[in-house]
Backbone bond lengths (Angstrom), bond angles and torsions (degrees), N, CA, C in turn:
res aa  C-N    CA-C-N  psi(-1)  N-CA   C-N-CA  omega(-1)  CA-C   N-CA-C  phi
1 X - - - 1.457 - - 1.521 110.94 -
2 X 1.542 115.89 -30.44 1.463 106.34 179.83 0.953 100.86 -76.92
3 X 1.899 143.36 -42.75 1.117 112.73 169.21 1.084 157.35 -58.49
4 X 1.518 117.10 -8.15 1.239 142.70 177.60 1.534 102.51 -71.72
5 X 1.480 100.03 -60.45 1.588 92.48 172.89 1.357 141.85 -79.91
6 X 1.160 106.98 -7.15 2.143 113.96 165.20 1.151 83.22 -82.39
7 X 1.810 163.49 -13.45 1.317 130.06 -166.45 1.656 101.39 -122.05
8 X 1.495 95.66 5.68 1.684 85.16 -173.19 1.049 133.35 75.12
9 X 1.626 120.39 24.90 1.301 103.79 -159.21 1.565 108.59 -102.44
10 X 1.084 147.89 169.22 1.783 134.14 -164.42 1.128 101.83 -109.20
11 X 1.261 88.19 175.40 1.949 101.63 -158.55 0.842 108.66 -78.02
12 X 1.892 126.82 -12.35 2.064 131.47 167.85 1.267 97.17 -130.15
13 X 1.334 123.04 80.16 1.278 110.39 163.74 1.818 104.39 -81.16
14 X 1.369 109.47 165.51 1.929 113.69 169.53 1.632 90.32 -107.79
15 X 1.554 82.48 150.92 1.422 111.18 -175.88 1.562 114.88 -53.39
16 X 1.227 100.25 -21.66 1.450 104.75 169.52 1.434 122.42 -61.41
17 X 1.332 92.90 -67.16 1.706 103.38 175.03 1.501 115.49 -40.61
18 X 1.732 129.71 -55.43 0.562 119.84 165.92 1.630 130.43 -57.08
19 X 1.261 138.94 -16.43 1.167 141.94 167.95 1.485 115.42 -58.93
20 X 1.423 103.23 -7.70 1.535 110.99 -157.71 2.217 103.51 -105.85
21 X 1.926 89.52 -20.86 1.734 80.45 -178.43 1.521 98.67 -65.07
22 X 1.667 88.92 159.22 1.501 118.07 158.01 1.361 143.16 -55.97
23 X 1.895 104.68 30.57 1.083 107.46 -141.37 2.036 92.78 -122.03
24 X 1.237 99.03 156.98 1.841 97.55 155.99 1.055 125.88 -70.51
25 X 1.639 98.39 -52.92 1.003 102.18 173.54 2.232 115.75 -149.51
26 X 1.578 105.64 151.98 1.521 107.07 -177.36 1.129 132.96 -125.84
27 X 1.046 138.37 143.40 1.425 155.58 -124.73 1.499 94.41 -130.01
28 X 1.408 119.45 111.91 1.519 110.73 -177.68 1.404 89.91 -153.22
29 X 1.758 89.79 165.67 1.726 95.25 -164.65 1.184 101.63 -147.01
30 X 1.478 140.67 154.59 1.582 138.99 156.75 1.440 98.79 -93.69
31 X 0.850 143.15 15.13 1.721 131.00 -163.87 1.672 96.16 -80.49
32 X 1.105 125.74 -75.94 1.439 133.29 -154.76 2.048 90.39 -63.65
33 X 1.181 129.93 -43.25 1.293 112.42 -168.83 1.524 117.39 -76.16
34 X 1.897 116.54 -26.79 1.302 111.53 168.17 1.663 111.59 -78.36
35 X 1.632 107.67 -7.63 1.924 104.91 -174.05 1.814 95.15 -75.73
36 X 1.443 112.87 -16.87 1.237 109.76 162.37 1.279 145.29 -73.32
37 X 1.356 101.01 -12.20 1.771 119.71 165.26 1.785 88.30 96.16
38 X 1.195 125.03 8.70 1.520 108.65 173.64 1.899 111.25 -91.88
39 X 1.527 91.06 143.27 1.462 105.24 -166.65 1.683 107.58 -43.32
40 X 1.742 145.61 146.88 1.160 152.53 -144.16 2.030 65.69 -112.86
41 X 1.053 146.19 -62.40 2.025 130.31 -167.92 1.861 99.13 -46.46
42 X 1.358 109.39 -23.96 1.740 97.24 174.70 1.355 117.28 -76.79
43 X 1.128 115.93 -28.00 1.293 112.88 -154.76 2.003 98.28 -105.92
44 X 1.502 98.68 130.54 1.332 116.45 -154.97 1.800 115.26 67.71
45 X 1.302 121.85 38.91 1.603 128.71 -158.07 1.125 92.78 -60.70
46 X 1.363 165.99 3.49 1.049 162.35 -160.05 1.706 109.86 -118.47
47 X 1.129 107.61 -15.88 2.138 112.76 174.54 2.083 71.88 -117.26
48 X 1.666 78.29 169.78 1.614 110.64 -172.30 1.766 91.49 -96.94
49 X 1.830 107.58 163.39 1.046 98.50 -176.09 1.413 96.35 -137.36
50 X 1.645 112.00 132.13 1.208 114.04 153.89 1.331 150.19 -161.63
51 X 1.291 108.65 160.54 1.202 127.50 -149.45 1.373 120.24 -57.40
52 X 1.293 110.40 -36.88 1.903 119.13 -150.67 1.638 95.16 -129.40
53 X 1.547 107.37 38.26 1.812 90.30 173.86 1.437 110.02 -52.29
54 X 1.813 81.77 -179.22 1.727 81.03 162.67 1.624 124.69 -82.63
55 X 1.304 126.07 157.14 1.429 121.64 144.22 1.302 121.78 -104.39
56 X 1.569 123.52 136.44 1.288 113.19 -155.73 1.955 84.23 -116.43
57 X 1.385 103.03 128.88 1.585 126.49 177.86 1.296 99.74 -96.42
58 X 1.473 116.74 122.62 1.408 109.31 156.33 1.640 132.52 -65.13
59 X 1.084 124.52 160.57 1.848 117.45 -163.89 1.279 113.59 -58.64
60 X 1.466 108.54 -51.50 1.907 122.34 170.65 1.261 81.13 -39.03
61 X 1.565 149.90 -96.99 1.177 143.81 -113.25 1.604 110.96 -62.29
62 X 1.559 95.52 -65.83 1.206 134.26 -177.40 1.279 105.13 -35.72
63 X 1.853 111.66 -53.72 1.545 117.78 154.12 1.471 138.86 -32.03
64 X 1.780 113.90 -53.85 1.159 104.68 -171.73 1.502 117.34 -102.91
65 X 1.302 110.63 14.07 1.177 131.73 155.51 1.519 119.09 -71.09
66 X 1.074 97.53 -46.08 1.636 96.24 160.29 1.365 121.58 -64.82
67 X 1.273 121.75 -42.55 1.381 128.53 171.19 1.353 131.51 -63.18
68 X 1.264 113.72 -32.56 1.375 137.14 141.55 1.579 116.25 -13.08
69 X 1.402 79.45 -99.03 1.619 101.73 -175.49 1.765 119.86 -45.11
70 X 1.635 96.09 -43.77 1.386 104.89 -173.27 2.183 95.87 -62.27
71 X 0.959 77.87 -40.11 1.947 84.93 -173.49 1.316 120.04 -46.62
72 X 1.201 106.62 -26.25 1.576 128.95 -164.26 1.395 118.60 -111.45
73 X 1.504 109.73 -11.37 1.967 111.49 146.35 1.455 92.86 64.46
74 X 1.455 145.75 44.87 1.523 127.78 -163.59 1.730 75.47 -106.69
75 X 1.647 90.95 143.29 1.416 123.40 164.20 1.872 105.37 -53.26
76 X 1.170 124.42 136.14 1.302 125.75 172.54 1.407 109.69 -100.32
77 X 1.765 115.53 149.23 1.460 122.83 -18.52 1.238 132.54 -59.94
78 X 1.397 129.49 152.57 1.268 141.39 -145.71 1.941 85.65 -132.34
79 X 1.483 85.31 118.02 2.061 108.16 -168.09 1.378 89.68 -109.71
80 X 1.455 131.25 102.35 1.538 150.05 139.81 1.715 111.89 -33.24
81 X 1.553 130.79 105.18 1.627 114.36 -149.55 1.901 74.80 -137.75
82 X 1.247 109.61 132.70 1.560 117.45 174.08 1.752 90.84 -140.30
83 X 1.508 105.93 120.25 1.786 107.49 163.55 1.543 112.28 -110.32
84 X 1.663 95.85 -5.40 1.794 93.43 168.29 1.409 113.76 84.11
85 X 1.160 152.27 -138.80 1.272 145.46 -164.58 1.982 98.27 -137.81
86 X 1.527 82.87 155.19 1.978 102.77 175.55 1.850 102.14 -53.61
87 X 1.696 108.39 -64.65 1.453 90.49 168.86 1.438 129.33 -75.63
88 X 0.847 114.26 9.28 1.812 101.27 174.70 1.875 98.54 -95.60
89 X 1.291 128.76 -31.78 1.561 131.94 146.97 0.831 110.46 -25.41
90 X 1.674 125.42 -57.58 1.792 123.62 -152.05 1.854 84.87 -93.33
91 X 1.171 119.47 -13.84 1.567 85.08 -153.25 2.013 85.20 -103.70
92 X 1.005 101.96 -32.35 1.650 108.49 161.64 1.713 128.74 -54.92
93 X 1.354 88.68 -28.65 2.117 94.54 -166.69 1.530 102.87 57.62
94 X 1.052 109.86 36.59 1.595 118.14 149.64 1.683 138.03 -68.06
95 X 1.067 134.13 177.34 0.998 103.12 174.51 1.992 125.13 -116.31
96 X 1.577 116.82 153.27 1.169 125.63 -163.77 1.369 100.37 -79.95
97 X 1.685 105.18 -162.99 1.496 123.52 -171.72 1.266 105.18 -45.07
98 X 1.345 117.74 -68.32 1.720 115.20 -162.18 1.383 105.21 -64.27
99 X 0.771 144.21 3.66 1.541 128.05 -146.64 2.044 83.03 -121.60
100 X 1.706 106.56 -55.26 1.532 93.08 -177.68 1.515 109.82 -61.70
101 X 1.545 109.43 -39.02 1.294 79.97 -164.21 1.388 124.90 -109.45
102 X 1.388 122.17 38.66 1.490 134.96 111.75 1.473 128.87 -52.20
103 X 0.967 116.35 -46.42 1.307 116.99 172.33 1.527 112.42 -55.02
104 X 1.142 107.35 -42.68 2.260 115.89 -168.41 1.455 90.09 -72.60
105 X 1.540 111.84 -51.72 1.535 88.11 -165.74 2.021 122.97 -68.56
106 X 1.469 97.89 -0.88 1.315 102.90 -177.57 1.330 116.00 -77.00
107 X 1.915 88.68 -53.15 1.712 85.69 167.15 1.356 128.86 -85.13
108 X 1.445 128.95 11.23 1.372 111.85 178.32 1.931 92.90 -97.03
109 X 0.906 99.62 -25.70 1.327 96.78 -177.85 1.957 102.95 -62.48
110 X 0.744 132.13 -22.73 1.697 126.64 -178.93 2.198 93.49 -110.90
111 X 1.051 128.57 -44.86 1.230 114.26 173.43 1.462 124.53 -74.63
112 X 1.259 129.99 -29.04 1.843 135.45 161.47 1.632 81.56 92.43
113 X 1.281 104.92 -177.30 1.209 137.17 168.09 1.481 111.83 80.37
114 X 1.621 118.24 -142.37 1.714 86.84 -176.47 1.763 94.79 -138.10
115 X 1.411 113.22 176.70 1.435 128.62 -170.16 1.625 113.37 -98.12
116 X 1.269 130.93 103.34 1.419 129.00 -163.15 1.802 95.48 -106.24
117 X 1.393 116.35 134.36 1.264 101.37 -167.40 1.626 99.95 -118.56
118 X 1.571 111.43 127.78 1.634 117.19 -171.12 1.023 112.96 -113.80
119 X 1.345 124.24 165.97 1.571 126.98 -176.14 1.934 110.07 149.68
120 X 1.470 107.43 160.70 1.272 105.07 153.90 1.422 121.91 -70.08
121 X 1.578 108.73 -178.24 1.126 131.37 -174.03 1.632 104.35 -61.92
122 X 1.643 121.86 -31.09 1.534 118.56 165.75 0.843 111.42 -80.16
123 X 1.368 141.63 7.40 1.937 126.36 -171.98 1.944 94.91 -98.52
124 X 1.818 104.09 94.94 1.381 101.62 -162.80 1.409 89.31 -98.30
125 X 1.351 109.48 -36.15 1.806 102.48 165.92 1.239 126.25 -39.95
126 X 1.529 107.01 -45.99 1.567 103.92 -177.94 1.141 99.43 -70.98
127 X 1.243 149.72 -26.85 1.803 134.71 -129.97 1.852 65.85 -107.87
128 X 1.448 130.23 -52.81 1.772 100.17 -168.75 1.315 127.08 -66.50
129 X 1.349 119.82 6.84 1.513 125.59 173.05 1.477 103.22 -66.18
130 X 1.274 127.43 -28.02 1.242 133.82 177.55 1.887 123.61 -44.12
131 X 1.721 92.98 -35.37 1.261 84.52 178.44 1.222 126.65 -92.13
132 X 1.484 105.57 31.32 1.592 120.49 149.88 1.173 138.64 -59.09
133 X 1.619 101.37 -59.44 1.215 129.26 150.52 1.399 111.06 165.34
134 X 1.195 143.58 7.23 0.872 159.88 -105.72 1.814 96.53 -144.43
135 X 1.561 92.55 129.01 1.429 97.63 -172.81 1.535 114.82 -76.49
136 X 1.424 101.50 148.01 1.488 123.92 -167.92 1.575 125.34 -96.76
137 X 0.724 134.80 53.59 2.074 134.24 167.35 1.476 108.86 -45.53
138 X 1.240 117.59 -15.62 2.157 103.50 -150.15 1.443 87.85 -74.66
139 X 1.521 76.60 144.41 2.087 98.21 -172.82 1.709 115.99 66.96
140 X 0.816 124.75 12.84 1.904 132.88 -157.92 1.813 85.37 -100.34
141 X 1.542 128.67 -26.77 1.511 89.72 -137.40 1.932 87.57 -137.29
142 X 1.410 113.37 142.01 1.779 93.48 157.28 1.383 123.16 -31.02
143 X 1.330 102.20 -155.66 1.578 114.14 166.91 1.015 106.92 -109.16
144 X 1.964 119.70 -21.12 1.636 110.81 -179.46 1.372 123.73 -66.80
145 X 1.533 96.66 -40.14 1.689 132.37 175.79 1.710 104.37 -29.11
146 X 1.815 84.26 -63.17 1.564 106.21 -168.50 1.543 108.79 -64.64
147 X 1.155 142.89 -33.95 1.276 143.87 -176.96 1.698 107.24 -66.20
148 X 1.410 98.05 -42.77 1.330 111.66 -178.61 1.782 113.25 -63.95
149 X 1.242 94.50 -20.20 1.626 85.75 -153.28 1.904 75.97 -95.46
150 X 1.126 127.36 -36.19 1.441 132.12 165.28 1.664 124.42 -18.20
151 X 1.669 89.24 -49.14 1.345 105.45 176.23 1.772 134.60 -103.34
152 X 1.779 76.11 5.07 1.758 78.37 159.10 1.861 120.42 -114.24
153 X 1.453 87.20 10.57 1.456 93.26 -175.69 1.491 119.79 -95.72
154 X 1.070 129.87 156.90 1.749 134.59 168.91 1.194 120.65 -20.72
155 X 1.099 103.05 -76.02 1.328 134.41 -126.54 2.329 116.24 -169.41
156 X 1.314 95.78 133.02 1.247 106.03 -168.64 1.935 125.55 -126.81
157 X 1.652 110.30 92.98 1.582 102.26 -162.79 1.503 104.86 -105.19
158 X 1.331 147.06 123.42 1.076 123.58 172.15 1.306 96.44 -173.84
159 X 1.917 101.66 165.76 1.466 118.68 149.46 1.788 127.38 2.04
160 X 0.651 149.69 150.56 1.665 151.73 -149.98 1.835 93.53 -110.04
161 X 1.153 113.48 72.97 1.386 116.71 -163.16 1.329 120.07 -118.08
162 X 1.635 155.46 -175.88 1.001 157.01 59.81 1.630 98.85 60.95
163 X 1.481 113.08 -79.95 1.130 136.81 -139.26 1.611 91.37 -75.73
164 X 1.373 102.75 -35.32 1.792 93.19 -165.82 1.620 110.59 -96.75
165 X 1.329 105.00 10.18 1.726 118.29 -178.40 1.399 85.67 -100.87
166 X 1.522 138.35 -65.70 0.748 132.21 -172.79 1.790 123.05 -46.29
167 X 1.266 94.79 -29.77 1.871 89.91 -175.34 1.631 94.92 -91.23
168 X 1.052 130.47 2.51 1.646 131.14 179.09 1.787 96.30 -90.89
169 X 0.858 116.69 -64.34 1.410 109.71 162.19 1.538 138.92 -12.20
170 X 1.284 89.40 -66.73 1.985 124.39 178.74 2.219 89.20 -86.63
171 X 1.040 118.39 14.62 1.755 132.35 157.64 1.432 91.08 63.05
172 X 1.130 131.90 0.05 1.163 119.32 168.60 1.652 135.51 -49.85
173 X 1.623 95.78 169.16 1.779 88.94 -162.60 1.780 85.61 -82.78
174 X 1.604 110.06 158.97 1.122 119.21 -144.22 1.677 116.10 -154.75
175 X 0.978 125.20 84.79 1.333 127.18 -166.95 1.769 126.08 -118.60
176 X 1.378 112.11 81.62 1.363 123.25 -173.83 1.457 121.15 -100.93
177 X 1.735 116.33 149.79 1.213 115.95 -158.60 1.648 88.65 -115.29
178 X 1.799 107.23 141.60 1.430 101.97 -173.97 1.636 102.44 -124.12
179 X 1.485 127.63 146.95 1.266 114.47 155.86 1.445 122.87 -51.24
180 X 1.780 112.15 166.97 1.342 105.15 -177.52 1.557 109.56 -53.56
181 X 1.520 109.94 -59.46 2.236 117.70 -164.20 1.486 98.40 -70.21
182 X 1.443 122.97 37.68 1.354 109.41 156.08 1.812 111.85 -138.79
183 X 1.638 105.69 21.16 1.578 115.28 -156.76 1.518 73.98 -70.73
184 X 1.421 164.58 -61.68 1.263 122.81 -158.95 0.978 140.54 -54.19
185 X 2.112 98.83 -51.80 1.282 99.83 163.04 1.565 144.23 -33.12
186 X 1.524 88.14 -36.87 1.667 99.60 -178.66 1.353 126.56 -32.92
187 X 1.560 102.03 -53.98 1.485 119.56 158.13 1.211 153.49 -94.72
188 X 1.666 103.45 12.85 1.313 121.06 -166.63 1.923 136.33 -74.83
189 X 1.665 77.27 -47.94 1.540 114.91 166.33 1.963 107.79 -74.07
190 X 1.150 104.17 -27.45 1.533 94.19 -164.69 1.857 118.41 -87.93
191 X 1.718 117.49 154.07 0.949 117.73 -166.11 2.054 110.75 -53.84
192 X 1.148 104.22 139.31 2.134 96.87 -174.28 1.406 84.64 -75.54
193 X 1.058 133.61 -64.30 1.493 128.18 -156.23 1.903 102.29 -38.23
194 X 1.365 115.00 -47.72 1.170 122.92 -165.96 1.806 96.78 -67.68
195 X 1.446 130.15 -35.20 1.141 133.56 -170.76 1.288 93.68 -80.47
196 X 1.183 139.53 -60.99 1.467 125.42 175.34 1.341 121.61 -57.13
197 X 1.062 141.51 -50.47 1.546 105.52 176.27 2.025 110.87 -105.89
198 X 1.338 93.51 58.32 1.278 99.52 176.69 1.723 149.54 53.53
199 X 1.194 89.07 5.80 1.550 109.44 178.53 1.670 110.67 -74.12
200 X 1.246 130.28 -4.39 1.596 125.94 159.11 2.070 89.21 -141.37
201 X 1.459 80.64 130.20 1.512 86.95 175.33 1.532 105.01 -128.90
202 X 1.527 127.29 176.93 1.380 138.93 153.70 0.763 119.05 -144.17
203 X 1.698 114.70 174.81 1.359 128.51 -167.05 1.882 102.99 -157.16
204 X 0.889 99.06 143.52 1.715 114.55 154.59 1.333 121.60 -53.51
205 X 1.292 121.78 137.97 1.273 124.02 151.34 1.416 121.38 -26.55
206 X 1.097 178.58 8.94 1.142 171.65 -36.67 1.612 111.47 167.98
207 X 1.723 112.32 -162.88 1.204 114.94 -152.72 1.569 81.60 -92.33
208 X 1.679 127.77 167.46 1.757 107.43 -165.70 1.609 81.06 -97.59
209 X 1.389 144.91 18.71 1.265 128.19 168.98 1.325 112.12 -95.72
210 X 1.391 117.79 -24.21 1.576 109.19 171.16 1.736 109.89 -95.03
211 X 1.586 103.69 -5.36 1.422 94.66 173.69 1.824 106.11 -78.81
212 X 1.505 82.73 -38.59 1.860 81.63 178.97 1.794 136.55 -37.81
213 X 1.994 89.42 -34.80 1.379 100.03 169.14 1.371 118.82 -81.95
214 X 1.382 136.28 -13.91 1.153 129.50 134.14 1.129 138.09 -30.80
215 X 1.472 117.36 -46.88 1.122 121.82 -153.23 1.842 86.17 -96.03
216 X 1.350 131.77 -30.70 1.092 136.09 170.42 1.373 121.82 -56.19
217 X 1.454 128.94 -36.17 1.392 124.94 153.88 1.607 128.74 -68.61
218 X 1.622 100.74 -31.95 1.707 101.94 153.98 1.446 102.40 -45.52
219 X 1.539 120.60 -81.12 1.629 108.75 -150.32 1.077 101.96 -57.82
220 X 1.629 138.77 -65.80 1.516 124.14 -165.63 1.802 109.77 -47.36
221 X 1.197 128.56 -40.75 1.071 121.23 154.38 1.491 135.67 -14.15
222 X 1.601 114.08 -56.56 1.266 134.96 175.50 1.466 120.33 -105.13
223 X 1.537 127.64 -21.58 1.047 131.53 176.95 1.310 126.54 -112.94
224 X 1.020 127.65 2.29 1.647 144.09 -165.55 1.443 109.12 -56.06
């Protein structure tokens, strides 16, 4: 961003233009034009944009991801749940223990199947949802592992993360919670097709009973 702004460069430049600074090399960003709620196909409109590349898993990964899952006998559908870490809560105004896990038991109780809980080695929030009962991965897996295990799973609710861009990608159904000063972003970057017929949805921070009904028109959405 500082380079953008000591060189002047605008918030949509085309790839052209930019081919054209005086530079070796440039420093460019989508952050500030999707924090604007403008569509991520505008910005650079001049290259194509898309949504669902591939991700390429190495075989080890791809492997023990399979092994994983199979190990772990979870009742199907299998709900991908990331709440992210205690400080990223406090520094977000997100919400803590009680709040997720009221919320899980609301929706697993109307969706069935079981609660797989993901994250790095810091997502300590997520890893205490566990003492629900609810099975535990956070910190267990690479990142290839984790993509993999992304794409053998249901369904995806969590923190405004990595994790939930990543399963939007792999077109999966997709359900992320955003602070208020990022409600554009929320949807900015993400595929429209997927926003129109509901296959990545959001929600606000909120109380987890009106998020719950959110999250309840997501699943009938995708599972009906």
């Amino acid at each position: 961003m500082n380079f953008e702004q000591i060189h002047q460069i605008g918030f949509h430049p085309t790839w052209k233009e930019v081919g054209k600074l005086p530079f070796q090399e440039c420093l460019i960003e989508a952050n500030r034009h999707l924090e604007l709620g403008k569509p991520l196909k505008d910005w650079m409109p001049d290259l194509p944009t898309d949504y669902h590349y591939e991700i390429r898993v190495p075989q080890e990964d791809e492997d023990r991801a399979f092994a994983l899952l199979d190990g772990l006998k979870l009742p199907k559908p299998i709900w991908g749940i990331s709440a992210a870490s205690y400080r990223g809560s406090e520094a977000w105004k997100t919400w803590g223990y009680a709040e997720w896990s009221r919320f899980l038991k609301m929706f697993l109780a109307e969706a069935g199947g079981s609660i797989l809980l993901l994250g790095g080695f810091w997502d300590d929030l997520t890893a205490t949802l566990a003492d629900d009962g609810y099975e535990d991965i956070v910190g267990k897996t690479s990142i290839g592992t984790a993509v993999e295990i992304l794409n053998q799973i249901d369904g995806y609710i969590g923190f405004s993360s990595g994790l939930g861009v990543i399963m939007t990608v792999l077109n999966k159904p997709t359900f992320m919670l955003w602070p208020d000063h990022q409600v554009e972003l929320s949807t900015s970057w993400a595929d429209p097709d997927m926003l129109v017929c509901g296959k990545y949805a959001t929600s606000l921070w909120r109380d987890p009973v009106l998020v719950y009904k959110s999250a309840r028109r997501w699943l009938k959405a995708n599972y009906a």
